[in-house]
C-alpha positions as CSV (number, residue, x, y, z in Angstrom):
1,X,0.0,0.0,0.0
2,X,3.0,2.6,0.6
3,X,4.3,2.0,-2.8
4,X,1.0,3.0,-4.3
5,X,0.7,6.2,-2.1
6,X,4.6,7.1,-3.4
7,X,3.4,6.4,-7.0
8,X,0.5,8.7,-6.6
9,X,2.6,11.1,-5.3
10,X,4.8,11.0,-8.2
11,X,2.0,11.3,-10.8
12,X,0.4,14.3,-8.9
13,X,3.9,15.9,-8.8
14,X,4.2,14.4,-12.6
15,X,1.0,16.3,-13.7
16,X,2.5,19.9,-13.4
17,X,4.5,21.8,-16.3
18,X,7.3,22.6,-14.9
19,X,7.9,19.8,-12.5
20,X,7.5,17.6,-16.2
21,X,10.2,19.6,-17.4
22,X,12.8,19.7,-14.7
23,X,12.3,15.8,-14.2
24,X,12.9,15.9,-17.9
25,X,16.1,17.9,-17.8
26,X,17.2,15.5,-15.1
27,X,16.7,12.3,-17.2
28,X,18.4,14.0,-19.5
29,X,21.6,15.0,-17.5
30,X,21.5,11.1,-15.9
31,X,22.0,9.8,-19.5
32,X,24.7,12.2,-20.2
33,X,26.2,11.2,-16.8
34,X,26.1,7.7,-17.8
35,X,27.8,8.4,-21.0
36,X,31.0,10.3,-19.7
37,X,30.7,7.9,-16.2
38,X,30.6,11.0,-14.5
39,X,29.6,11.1,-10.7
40,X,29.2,14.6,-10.6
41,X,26.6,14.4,-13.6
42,X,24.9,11.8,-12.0
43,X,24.4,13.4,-8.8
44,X,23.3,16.6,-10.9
45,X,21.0,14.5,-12.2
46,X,19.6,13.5,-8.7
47,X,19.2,16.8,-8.0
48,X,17.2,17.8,-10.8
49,X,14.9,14.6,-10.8
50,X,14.5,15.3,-6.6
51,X,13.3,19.2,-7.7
52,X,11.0,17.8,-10.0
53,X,9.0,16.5,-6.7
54,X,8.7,19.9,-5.3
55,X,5.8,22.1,-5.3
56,X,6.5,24.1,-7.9
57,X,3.9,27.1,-9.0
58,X,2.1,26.6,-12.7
59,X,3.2,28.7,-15.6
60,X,2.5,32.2,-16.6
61,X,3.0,31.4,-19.7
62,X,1.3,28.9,-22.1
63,X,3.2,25.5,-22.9
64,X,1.4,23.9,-25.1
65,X,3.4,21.4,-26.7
66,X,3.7,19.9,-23.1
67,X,-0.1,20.1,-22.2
68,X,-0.5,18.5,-25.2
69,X,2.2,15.4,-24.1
70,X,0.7,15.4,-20.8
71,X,-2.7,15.2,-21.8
72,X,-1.6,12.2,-23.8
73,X,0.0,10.5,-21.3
74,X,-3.8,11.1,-19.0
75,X,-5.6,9.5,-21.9
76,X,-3.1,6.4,-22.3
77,X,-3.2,5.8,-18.4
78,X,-6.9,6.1,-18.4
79,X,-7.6,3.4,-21.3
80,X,-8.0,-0.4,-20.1
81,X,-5.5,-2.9,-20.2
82,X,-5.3,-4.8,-23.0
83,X,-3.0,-6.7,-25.4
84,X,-2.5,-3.2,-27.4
85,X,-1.4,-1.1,-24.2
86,X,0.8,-4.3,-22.5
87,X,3.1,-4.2,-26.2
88,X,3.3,-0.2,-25.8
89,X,4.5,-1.1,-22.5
90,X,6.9,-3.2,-23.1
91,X,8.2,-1.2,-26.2
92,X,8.9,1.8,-23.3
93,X,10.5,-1.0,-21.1
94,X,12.5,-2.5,-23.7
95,X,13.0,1.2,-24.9
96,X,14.2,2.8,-21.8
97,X,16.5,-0.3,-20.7
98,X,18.5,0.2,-24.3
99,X,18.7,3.6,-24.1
100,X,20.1,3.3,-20.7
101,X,22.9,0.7,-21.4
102,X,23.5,2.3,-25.0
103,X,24.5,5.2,-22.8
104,X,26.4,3.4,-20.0
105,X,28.6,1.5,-23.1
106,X,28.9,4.4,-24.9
107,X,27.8,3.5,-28.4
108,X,26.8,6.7,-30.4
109,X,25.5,4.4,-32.8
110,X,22.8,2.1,-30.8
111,X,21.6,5.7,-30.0
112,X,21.4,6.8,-33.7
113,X,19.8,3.2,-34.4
114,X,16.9,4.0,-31.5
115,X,16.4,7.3,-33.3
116,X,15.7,5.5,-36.4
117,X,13.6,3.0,-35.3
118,X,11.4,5.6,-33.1
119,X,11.4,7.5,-36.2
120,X,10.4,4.5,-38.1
121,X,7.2,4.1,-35.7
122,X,6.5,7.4,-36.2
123,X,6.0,7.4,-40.0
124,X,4.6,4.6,-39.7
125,X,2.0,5.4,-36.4
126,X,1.2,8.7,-38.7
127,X,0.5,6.7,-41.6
128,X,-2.2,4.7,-40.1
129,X,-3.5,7.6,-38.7
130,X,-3.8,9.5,-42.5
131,X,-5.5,6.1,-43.8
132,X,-2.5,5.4,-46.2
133,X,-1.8,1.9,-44.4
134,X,-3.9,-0.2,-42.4
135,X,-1.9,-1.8,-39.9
């Protein structure tokens, strides 16, 4: 039961624009961190996703690129389980796992091959959604 009430925490803390934003500078410093192997980085990092769980006031000004990402992630959590939303899952598992040793190794190009596969999915997600293929 404590893990759910830290989880919740997290999402409520999740939910606000620039809390989304430092927590995604942080991720962002963490992979750099584990590509140089740097401690400092990685304790930058810590400090940056730990801000991201303090109450931080909403915007003045209008982001709406990330109202827009966060509204999508609302929608996906609120959709019932299924076959479709277990793959998506997995993809982000599977995603976030190579992303993470590709940085800890080092290898510039398993990062450029991520890119192209997300890439790929996107042409490909954007496709459907035109009507050109039916997947």
């Amino acid at each position: 039961m404590k893990f759910k009430k830290y989880i919740n925490f997290v999402w409520q803390k999740h939910q606000h624009h620039w809390n989304w934003i430092l927590g995604i500078l942080g991720f962002g410093v963490l992979l750099m961190a584990l590509w140089n192997r740097s401690i400092f980085m990685f304790l930058v990092s810590f400090c940056g996703l730990g801000g991201s769980l303090m109450e931080l006031p909403d915007p003045t000004p209008p982001f709406v690129k990330i109202e827009k990402i966060l509204e999508s992630e609302r929608a996906w959590l609120a959709k019932p389980w299924g076959w479709k939303k277990r793959f998506q899952l997995l993809g982000m598992v599977a995603s976030l796992i190579f992303v993470l040793v590709a940085c800890w190794a080092g290898s510039l190009v398993s990062l450029l091959l991520f890119v192209g596969l997300c890439v790929n999915i996107w042409c490909v997600h954007d496709n459907k959604l035109m009507g050109i293929d039916d997947l």
